[in-house]
C-alpha positions in Angstrom: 143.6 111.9 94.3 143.8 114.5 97.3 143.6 112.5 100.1 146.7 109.7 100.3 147.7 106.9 102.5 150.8 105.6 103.7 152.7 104.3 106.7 154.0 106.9 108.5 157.0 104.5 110.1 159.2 101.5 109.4 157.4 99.4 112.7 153.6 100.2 110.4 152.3 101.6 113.9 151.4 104.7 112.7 149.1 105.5 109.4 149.1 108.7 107.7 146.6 110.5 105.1 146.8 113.5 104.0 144.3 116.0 102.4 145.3 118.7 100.1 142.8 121.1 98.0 139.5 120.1 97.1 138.7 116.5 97.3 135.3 114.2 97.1 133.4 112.0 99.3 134.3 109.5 97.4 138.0 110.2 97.5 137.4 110.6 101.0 136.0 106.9 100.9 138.3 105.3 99.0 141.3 106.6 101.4 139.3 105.3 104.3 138.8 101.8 102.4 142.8 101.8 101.9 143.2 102.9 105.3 141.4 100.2 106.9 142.6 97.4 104.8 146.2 98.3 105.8 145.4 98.4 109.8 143.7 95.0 109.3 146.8 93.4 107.2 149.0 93.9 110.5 148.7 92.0 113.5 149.8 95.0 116.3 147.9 98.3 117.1 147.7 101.1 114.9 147.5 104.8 115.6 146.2 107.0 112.6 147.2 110.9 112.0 145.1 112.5 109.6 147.2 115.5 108.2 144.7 118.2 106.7 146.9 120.4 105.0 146.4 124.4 105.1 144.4 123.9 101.1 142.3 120.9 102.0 138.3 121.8 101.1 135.9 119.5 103.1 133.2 118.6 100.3 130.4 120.4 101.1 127.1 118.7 102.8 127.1 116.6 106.8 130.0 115.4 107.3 128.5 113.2 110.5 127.4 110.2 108.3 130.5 110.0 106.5 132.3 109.7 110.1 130.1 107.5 111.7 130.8 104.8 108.9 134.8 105.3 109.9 133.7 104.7 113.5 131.6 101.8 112.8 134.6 99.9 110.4 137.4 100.8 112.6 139.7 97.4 113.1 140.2 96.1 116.8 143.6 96.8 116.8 142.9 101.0 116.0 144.2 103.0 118.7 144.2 106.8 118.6 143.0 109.2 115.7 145.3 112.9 115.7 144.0 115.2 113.5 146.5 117.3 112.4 145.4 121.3 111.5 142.2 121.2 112.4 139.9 124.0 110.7 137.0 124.9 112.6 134.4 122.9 110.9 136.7 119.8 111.7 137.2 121.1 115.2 133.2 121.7 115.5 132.6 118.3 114.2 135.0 116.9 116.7 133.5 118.4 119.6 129.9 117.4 118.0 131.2 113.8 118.1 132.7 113.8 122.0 129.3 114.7 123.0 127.0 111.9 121.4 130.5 108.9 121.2 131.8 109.1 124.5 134.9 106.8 123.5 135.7 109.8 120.6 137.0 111.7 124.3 139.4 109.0 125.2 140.4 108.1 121.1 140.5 111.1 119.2 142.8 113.8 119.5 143.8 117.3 117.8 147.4 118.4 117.1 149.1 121.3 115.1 151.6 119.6 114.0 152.9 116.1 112.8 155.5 116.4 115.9 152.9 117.3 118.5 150.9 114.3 116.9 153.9 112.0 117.3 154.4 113.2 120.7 150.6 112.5 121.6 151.0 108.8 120.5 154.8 108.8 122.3 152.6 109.7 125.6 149.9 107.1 125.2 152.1 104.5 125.0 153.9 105.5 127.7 151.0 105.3 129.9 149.4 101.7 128.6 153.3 100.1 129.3 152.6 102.1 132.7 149.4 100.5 133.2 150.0 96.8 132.1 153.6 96.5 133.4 
């Protein structure tokens, strides 16, 4: 398979996938099935990075209704998306998304690099222990 799924920490508040090379819908679906099943199984907020590495094909065909089923099955305790090396189709899509989900502005982010990602996460907790404390 080319698109995997793993914790990207020891605490599980932070889930990974990757994509590498050419890789299916269907792949695509079954990562998002995993991915969803492990953010349920904890009882804490997740953040998700999705790491598309510099091979990784997006299948061809509209890639909208594919993300609007990820949108509507996303678990309660979801926090931030980072998507990590962003082509421009992904970055397009993205900004096709903030315009008609206004919660995609606040929820999901673009990084180039796992670091910058971590960093992203690093600030938004920051700011919720800010704002509930």
């Amino acid at each position: 398979m080319t698109v995997t799924v793993e914790w990207d920490n020891a605490e599980k508040t932070i889930l990974r996938t990757d994509s590498y090379g050419h890789w299916t819908w269907d792949e695509y679906h079954h990562a998002v099935d995993s991915a969803l099943a492990m953010i349920r199984a904890v009882d804490h907020e997740v953040h998700l990075i999705n790491v598309r590495h510099p091979d990784s094909v997006t299948p061809e065909g509209n890639s909208l209704p594919h993300l609007r089923r990820v949108m509507r099955d996303l678990p309660k305790n979801h926090r931030l998306t980072i998507m990590v090396n962003p082509n421009l189709r992904s970055k397009m899509m993205m900004s096709v998304m903030k315009s008609i989900v206004p919660i995609f502005t606040r929820t999901f982010l673009m990084a180039a690099s796992m670091d910058e990602a971590r960093g992203l996460i690093a600030q938004y907790e920051r700011q919720r222990a800010r704002s509930t404390g």
